[in-house]
PLY file of the C-alpha trace (Angstrom):
ply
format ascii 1.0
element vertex 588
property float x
property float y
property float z
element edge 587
property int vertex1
property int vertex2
end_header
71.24 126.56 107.61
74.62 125.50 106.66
74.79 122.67 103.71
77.26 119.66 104.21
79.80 121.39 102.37
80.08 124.21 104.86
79.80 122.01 108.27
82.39 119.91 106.96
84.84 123.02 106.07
84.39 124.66 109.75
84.76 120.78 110.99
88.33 121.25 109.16
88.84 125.02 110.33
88.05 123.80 114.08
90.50 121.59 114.30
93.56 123.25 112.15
92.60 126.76 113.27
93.47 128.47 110.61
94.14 132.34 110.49
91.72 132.78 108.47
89.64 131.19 105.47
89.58 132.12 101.99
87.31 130.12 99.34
88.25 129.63 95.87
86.71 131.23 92.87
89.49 129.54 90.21
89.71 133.07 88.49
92.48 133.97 86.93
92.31 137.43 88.77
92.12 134.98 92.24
95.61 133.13 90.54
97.32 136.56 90.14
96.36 137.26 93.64
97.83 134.08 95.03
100.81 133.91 93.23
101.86 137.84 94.77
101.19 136.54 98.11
103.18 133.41 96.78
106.11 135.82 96.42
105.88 137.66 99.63
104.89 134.93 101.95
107.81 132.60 102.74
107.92 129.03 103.77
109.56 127.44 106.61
113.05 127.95 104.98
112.43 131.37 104.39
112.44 131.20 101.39
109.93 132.71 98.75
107.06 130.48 97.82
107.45 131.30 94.39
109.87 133.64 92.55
108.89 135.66 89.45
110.75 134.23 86.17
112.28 135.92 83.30
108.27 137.21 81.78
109.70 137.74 77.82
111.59 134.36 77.74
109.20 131.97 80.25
105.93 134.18 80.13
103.75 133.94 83.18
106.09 131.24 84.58
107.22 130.87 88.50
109.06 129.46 90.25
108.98 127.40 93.58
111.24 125.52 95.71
110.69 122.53 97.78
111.75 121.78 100.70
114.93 119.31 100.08
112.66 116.27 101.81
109.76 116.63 99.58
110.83 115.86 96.25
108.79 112.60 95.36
105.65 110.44 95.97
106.59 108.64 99.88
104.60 105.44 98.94
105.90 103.96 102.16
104.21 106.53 103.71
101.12 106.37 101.30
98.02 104.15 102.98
94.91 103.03 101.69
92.03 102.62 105.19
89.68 100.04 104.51
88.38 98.01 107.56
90.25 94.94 106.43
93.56 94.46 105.32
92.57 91.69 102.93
90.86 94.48 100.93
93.96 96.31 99.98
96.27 93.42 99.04
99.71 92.61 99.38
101.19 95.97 97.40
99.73 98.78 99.06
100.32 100.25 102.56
96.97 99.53 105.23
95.70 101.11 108.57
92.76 100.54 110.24
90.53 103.67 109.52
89.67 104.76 113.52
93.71 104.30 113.89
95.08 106.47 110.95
92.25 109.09 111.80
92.84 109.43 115.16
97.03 109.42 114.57
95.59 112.10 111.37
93.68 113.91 113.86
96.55 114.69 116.20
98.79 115.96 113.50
96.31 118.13 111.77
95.71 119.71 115.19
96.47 123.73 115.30
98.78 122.68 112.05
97.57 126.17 110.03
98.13 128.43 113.13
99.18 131.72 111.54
98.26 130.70 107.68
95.13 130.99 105.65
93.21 128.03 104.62
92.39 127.63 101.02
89.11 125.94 100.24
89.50 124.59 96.36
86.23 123.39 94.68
86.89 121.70 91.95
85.36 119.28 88.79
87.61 116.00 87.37
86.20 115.69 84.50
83.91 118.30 82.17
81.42 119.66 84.30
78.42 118.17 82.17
79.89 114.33 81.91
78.00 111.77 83.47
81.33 110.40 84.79
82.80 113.74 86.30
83.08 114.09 90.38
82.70 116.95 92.09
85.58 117.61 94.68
86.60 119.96 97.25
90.23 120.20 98.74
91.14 122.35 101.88
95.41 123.33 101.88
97.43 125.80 103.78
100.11 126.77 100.71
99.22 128.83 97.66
101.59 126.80 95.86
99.06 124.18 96.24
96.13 126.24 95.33
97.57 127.22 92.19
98.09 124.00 91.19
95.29 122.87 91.21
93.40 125.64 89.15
96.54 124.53 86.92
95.49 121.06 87.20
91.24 120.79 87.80
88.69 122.71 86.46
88.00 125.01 89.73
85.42 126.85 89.95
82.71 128.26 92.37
80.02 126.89 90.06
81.51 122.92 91.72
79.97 124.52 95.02
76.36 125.05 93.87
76.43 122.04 92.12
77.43 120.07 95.52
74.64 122.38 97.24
73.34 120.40 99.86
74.33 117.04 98.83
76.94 114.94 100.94
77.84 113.03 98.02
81.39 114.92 97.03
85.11 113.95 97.31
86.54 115.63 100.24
90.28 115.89 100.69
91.83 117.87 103.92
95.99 118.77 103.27
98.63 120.79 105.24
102.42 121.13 104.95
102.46 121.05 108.43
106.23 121.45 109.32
107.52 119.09 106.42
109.13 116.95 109.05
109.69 113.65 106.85
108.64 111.51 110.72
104.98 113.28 110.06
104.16 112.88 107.10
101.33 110.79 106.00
99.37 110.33 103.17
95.73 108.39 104.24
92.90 106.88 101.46
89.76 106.30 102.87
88.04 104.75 100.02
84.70 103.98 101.68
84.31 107.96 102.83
86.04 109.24 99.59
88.08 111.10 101.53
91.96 111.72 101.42
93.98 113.35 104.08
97.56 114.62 103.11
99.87 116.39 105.24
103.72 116.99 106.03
104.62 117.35 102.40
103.85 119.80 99.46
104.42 117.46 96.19
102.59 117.33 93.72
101.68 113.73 94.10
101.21 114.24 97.79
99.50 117.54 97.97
97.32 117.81 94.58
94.73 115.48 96.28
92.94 115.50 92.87
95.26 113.70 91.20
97.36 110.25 92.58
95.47 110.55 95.69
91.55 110.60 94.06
91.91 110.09 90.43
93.64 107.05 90.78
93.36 105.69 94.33
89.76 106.47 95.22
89.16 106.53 91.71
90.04 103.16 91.05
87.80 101.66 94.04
84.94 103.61 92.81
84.78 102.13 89.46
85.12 98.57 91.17
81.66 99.45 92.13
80.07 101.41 89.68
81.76 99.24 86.77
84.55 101.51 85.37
88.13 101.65 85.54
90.55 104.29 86.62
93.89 104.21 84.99
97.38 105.59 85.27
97.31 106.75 81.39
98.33 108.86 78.25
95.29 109.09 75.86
96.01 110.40 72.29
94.37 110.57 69.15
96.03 108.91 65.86
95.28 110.72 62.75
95.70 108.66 59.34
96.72 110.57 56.26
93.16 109.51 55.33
91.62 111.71 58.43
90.50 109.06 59.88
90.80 109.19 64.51
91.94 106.29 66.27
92.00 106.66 69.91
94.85 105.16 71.99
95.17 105.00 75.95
98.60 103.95 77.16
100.21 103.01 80.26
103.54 103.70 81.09
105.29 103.97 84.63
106.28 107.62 86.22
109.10 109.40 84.00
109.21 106.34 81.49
108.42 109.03 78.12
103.96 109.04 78.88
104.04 112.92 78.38
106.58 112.60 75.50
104.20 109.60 74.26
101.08 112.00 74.64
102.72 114.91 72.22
104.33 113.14 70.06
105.32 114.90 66.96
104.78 112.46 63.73
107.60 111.84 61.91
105.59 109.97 59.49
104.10 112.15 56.42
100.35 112.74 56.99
100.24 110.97 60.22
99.19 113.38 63.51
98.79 112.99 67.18
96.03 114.91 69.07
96.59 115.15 72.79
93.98 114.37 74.93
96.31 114.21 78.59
99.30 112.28 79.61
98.95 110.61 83.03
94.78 109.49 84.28
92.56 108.12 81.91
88.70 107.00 82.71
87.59 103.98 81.58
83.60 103.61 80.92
81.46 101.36 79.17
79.36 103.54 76.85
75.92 102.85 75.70
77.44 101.31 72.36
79.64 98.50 74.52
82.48 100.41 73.41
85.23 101.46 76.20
85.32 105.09 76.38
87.84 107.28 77.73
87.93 110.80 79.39
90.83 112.49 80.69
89.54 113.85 84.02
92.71 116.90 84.24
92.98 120.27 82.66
97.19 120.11 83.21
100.62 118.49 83.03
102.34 117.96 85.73
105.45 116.77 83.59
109.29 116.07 84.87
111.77 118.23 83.26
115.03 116.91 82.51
114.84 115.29 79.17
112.38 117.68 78.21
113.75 119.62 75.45
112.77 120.87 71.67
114.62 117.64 70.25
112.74 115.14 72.50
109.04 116.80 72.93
108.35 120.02 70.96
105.36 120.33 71.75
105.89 120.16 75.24
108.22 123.20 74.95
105.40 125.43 72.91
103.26 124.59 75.50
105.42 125.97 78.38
105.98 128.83 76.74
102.41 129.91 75.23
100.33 132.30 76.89
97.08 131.33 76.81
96.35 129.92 80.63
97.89 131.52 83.52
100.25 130.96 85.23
103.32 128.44 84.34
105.07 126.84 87.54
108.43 125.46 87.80
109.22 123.20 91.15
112.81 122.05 91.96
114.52 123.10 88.71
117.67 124.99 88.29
118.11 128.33 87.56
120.27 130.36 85.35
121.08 133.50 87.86
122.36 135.80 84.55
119.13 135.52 83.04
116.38 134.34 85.87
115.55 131.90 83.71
114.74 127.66 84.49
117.30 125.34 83.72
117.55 121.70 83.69
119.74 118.97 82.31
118.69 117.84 78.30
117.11 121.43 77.84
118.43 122.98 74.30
121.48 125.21 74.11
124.93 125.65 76.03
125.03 124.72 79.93
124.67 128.44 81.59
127.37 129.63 83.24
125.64 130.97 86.30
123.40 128.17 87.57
122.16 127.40 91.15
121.25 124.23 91.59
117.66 123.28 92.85
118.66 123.39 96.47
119.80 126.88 96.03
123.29 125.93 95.59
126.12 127.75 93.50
126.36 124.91 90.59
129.75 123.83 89.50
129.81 122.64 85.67
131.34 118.99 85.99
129.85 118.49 89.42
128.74 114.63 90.41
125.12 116.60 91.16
122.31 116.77 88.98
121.94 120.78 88.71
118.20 120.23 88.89
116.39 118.04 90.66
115.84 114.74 88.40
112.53 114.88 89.55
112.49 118.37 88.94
108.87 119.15 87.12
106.66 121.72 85.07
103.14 122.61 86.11
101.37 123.62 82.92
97.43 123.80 81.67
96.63 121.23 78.63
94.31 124.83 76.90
97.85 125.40 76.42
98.91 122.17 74.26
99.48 123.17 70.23
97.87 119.34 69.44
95.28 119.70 71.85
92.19 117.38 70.31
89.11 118.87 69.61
87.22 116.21 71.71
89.21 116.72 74.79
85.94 118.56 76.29
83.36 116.15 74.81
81.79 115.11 78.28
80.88 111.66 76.79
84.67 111.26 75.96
86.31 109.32 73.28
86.07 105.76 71.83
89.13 103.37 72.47
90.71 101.21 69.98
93.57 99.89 71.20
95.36 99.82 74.99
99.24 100.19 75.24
100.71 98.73 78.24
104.33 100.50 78.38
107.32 98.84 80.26
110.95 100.25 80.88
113.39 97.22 80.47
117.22 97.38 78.53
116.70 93.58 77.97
114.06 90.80 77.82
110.95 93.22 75.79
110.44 93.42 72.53
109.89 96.85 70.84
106.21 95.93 70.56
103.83 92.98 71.02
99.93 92.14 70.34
97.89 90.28 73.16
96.04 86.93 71.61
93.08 88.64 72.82
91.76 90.85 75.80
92.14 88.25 78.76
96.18 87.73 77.58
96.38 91.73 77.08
95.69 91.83 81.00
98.20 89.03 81.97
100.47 91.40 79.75
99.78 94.22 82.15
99.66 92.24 85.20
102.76 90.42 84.69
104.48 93.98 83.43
107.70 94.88 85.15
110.05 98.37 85.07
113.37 99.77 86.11
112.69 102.14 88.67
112.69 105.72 88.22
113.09 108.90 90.22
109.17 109.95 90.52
109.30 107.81 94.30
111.23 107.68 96.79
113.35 104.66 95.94
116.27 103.10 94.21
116.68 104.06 90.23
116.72 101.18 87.82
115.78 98.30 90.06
113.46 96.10 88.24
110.03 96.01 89.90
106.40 94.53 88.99
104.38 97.62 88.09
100.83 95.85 86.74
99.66 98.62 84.26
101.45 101.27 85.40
99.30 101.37 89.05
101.15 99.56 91.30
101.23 102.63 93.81
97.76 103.52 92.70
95.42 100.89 93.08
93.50 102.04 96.06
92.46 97.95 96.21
93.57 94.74 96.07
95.29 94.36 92.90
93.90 90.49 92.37
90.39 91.96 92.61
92.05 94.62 90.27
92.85 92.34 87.86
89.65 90.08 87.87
87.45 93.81 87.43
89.71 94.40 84.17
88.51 91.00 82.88
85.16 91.82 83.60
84.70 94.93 81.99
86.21 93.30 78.78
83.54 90.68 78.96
80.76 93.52 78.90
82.24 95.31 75.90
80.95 94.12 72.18
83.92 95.43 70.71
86.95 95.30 72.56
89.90 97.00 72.25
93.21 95.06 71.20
95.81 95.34 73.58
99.85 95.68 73.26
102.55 95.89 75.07
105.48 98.38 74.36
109.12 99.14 75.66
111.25 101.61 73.73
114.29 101.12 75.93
115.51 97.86 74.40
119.70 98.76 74.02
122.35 96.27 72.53
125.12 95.26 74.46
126.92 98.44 74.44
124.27 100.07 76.22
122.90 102.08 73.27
119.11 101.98 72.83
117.91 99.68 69.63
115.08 102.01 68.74
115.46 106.06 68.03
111.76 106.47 69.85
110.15 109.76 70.30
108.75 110.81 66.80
109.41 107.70 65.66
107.11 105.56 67.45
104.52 107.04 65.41
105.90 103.97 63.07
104.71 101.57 66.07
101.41 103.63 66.19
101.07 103.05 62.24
101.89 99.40 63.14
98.87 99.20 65.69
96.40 100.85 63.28
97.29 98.56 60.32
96.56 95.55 62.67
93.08 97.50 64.18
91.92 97.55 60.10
93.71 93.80 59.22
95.78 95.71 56.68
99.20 93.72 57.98
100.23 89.97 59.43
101.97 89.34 62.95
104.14 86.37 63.24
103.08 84.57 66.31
105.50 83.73 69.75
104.64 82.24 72.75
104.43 86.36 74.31
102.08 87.82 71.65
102.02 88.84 68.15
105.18 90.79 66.64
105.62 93.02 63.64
106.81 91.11 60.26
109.96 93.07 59.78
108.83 93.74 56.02
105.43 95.26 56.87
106.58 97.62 59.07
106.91 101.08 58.22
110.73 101.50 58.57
111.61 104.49 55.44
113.55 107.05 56.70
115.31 105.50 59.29
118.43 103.25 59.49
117.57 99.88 60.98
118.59 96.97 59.84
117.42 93.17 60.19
120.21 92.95 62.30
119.01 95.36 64.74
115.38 94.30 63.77
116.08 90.97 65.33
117.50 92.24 68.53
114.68 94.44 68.96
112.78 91.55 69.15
114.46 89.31 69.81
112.90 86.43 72.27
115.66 84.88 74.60
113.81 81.77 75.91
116.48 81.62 79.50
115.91 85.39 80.29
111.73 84.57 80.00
112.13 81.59 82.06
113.94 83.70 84.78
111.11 85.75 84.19
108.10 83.11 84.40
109.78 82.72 87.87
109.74 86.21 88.63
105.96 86.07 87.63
104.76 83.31 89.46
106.83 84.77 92.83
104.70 88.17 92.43
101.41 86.40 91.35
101.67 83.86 94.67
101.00 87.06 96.85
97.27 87.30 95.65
96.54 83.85 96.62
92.55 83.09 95.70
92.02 87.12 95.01
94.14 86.06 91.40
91.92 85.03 88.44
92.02 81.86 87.22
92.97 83.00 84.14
96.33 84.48 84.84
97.07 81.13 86.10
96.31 79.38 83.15
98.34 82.12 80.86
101.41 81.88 82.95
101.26 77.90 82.64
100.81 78.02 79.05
103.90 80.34 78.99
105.75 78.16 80.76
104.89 75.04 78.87
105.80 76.78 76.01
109.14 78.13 76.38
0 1
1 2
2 3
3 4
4 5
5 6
6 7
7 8
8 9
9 10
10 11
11 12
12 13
13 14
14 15
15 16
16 17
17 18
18 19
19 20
20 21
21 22
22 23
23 24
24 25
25 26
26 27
27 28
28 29
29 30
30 31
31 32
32 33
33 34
34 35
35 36
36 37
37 38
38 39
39 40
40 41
41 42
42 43
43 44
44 45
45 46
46 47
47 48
48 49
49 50
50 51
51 52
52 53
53 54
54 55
55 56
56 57
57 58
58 59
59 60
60 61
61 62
62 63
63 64
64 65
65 66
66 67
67 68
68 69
69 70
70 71
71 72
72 73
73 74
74 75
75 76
76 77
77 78
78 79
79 80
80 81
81 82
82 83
83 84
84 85
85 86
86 87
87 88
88 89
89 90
90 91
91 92
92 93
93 94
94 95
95 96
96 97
97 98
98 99
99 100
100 101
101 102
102 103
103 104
104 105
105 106
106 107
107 108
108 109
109 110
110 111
111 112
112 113
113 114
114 115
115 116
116 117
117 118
118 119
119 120
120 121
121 122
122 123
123 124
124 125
125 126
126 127
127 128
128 129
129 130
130 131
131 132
132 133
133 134
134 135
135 136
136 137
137 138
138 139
139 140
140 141
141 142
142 143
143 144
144 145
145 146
146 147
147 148
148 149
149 150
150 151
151 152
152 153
153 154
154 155
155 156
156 157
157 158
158 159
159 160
160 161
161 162
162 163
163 164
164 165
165 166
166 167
167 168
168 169
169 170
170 171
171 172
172 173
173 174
174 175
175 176
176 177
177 178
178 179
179 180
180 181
181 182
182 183
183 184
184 185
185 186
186 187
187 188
188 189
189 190
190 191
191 192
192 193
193 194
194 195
195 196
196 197
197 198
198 199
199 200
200 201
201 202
202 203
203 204
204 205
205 206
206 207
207 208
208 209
209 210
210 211
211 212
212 213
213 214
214 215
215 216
216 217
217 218
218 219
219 220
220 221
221 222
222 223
223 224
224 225
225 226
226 227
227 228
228 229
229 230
230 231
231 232
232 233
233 234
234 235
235 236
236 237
237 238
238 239
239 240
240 241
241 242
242 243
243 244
244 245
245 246
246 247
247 248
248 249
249 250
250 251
251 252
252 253
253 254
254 255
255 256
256 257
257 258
258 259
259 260
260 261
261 262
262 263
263 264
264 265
265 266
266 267
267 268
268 269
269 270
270 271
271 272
272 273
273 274
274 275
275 276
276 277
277 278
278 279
279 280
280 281
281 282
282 283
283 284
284 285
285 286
286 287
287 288
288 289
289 290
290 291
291 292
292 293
293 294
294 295
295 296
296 297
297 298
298 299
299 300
300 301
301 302
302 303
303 304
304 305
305 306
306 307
307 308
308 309
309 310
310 311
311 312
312 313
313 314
314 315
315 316
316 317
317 318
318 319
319 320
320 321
321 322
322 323
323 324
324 325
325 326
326 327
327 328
328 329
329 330
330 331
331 332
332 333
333 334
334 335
335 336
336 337
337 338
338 339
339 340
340 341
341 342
342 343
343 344
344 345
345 346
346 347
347 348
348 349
349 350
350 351
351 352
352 353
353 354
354 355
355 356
356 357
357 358
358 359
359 360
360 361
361 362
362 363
363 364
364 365
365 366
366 367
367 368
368 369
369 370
370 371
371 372
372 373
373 374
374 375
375 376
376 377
377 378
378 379
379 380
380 381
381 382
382 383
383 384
384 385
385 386
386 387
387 388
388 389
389 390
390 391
391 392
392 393
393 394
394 395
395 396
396 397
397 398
398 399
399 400
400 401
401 402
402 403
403 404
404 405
405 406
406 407
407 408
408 409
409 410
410 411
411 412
412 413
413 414
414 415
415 416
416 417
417 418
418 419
419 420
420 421
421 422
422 423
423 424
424 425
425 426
426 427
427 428
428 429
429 430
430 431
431 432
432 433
433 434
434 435
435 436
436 437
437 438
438 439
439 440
440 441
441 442
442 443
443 444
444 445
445 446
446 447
447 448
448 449
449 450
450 451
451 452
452 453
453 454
454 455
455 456
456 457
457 458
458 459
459 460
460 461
461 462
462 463
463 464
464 465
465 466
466 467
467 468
468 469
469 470
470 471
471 472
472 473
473 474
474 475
475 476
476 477
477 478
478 479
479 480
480 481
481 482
482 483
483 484
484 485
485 486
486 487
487 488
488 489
489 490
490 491
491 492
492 493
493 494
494 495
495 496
496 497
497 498
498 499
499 500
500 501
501 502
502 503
503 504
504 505
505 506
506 507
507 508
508 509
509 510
510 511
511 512
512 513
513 514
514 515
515 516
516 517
517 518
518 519
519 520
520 521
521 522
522 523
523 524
524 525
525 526
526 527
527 528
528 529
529 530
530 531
531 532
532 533
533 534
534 535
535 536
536 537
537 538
538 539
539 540
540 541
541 542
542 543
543 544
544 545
545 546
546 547
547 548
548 549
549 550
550 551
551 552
552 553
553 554
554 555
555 556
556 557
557 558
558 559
559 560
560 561
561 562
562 563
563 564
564 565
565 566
566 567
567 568
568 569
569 570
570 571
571 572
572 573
573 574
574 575
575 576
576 577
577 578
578 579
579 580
580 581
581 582
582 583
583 584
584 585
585 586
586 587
């Protein structure tokens, strides 16, 4: 008798019809397999769907192409299906469930004529955690099935321990013919289920991550009492050996996988690496918040990316420990058949085709790669990976950083009064745009916690669930808000980041043990500038002061801007965010 698992698979192959089926053992023999039919099988440019890369520079690395439509999350095409709209809120995108699977249900029909369909089973989180899920997703592009062994811990073993329960996350995806008009991207939260097709990006296609571990996710712990977050998690080591664990929030291409790797620039002070973009949030037995990284990859934007701004990020790419290595929308160097993108170390080559496939002129208005452009990479093959990263209980949280990208208005760093004002930090949050969606760059927009596109739920309800979960925790974490894109008025940024926000990590330990003072403004608690650890580097009070620097007209502008966003939750916002942004306001 078939189990749930296989009715719901030939439900699938019924209606997509399929050339034929082939199920997923996450082997790294299966990967090798894919990734050769990945180089003979061509998509619907005709193109390759991956290329073979120079093996003694970029070992086991590949390279794919997308097509030139596909290139970013489509939020505006992104929609969450519960019965009411009321449910979803204001920010995201909502269709009646019978209407978006019946309009689904037409597109998916005879979409994977001609291709094989890839059944991926698949764990987030370690296999033995209490808080893991067991998932399966169905795709018609290797591209996508090797991403996801990149990115999940596949395995056939996810299939006997689903046996003939109904209780696993399903998640049905095609390319169909990329056409931009047809393609969708459907939650429904109540059926954890995700349907995906017209587009192969990684935000789009890898159903496991945006589309489950943050959107389903997210609704799932408003009912079992957890949060899902759009998060780096690291651990801090003190020259004393002493672990504090940090989760931080920071908005697509805004430095969270720099952030993760960070290399110390502080004697005796390390960073352990525990993942760079979903964090989950439990309550463990001790009232402590607890935090597991439910991925096994990075799925990290490449221009920047270099050995001056993340090391470790570059010894990653190139070990050799987890195969394969896959590079999406970069350019490439045709001399050497090597990956190329703009901010990667050493002279611009002079053979390049751009990521469309282009001959690349040096000087040219266009980016060579796209800035978007990203590496897909497993975290076994990290240098600082922590030793805890497979603990299936996860790791204890001390402190929460809520990042923002702003040139003006944020201080370097800032301490919440307490846990309620650390989430009308994050809810009030606000970035310049970046090129991870499909949108305009450097527009300021509210971003609440980095999971404005994410939330798979009204973000009110979001916001009262945070304040909840701190009022079950004995010990709760402190919370601060960062932005390390503060620049004077010639445009130059105030603080040198990268390695050196390890002296803003140092910062946030010192006030965890009580070891330093904060001088108190009506935003939060700032750094004294003479008990912060500033040797090494050339800042002066001068610049000290700009960095944070309160301007009392911009944060009135701001309350404004605040309010105006808060206004769209109407009774779904907490009380308390009211009462924060009025003592705010009195108080500038």
């Amino acid at each position: 008798m078939a189990t749930p698992l296989e009715k719901w698979v030939e439900e699938q192959a019924d209606l997509t019809k399929p050339k034929k089926i082939h199920w997923c053992d996450g082997s790294e023999e299966e990967a090798r397999k894919l990734i050769e039919t990945g180089i003979k099988e061509e998509n619907i440019e005709g193109t390759p769907v991956f290329k073979e890369l120079n093996q003694n520079t970029w070992p086991l690395s590949y390279y794919h192409k997308s097509h030139p439509t596909d290139v970013a999350r489509t939020e505006h095409l992104t929609f969450i299906c519960h019965n009411e709209n009321d449910t979803i809120g204001p920010t995201n995108n909502w269709m009646h469930p019978d209407e978006a699977k019946e309009k689904m249900k037409n597109l998916f029909n005879g979409c994977m004529k001609g291709r094989t369909m890839y059944v991926l089973p698949y764990m987030m989180g370690h296999p033995d955690s209490p808080y893991a899920k067991a998932c399966v997703q169905i795709t018609d592009i290797s591209y996508v099935a090797v991403s996801m062994r990149i990115m999940t811990r596949m395995s056939k073993k996810v299939i006997e321990k689903i046996g003939n329960l109904n209780n696993f996350v399903k998640g049905l995806h095609s390319v169909g013919d990329f056409n931009p008009e047809r393609r969708f991207i459907m939650h429904f939260p109540e059926e954890n289920l995700v349907q995906s097709i017209g587009s192969g990006y990684g935000g789009n296609a890898l159903l496991g991550k945006k589309c489950f571990s943050l959107r389903i996710a997210s609704w799932l712990g408003l009912k079992e009492g957890w949060l899902a977050e759009h998060m780096a998690l690291i651990g801090v080591e003190t020259p004393e050996g002493k672990i504090y664990y940090i989760a931080a929030a920071f908005p697509s291409a805004c430095g969270k996988t720099n952030f993760a790797m960070l290399e110390s620039t502080l004697p005796g002070y390390k960073v352990w690496t525990l993942g760079d973009d979903i964090v989950w949030l439990n309550i463990g037995s001790d009232g402590r918040l607890w935090a597991m990284n439910p991925e096994t990859g990075f799925f990290g934007v490449a221009p920047g990316t270099s050995l001056k701004t993340n090391p470790n990020m570059m010894k990653t790419l190139k070990n050799t420990k987890f195969y394969p290595v896959l590079y999406t929308n970069t350019a490439l160097n045709l001399d050497t058949n090597e990956p190329w993108w703009e901010g990667l170390d050493g002279d611009i080559p002079e053979n390049l085709i751009d990521w469309q496939g282009k001959k690349w002129e040096r000087g040219s208005e266009n980016k060579a790669a796209h800035p978007n452009s990203r590496f897909t990479v497993s975290i076994y093959n990290c240098p600082t990976l922590s030793e805890e990263y497979d603990n299936p209980n996860g790791v204890p949280i001390s402190a929460i950083i809520l990042g923002s990208k702003r040139t003006k208005l944020l201080p370097l760093i800032v301490e919440a009064f307490n846990w309620e004002h650390g989430v009308f930090c994050g809810a009030r949050s606000g970035s310049e745009t970046t090129a991870a969606a499909a949108h305009s760059v450097g527009v300021i927009r509210r971003d609440p916690m980095a999971m404005l596109p994410f939330c798979g739920y009204n973000m009110g309800d979001y916001f009262k669930h945070w304040i909840e979960i701190g009022k079950k925790l004995t010990k709760q974490p402190k919370i601060f808000t960062a932005n390390w894109f503060r620049t004077d008025e010639n445009g130059k940024f105030l603080w040198p980041g990268f390695g050196d926000n390890i002296r803003v990590l140092k910062w946030i330990i010192d006030r965890i043990e009580n070891k330093v003072d904060a001088k108190e403004t009506p935003i939060g608690l700032i750094p004294e500038y003479n008990q912060f650890d500033l040797n090494g580097i050339n800042l002066s009070k001068e610049k000290w002061e700009k960095l944070f620097n309160i301007d009392k007209e911009e944060w009135k502008t701001e309350v404004l801007e605040v309010q105006k966003f808060f206004n769209q939750f109407g009774n779904h916002l907490p009380v308390e965010l009211t009462n924060y942004l009025e003592k705010l306001k009195t108080q500038l």
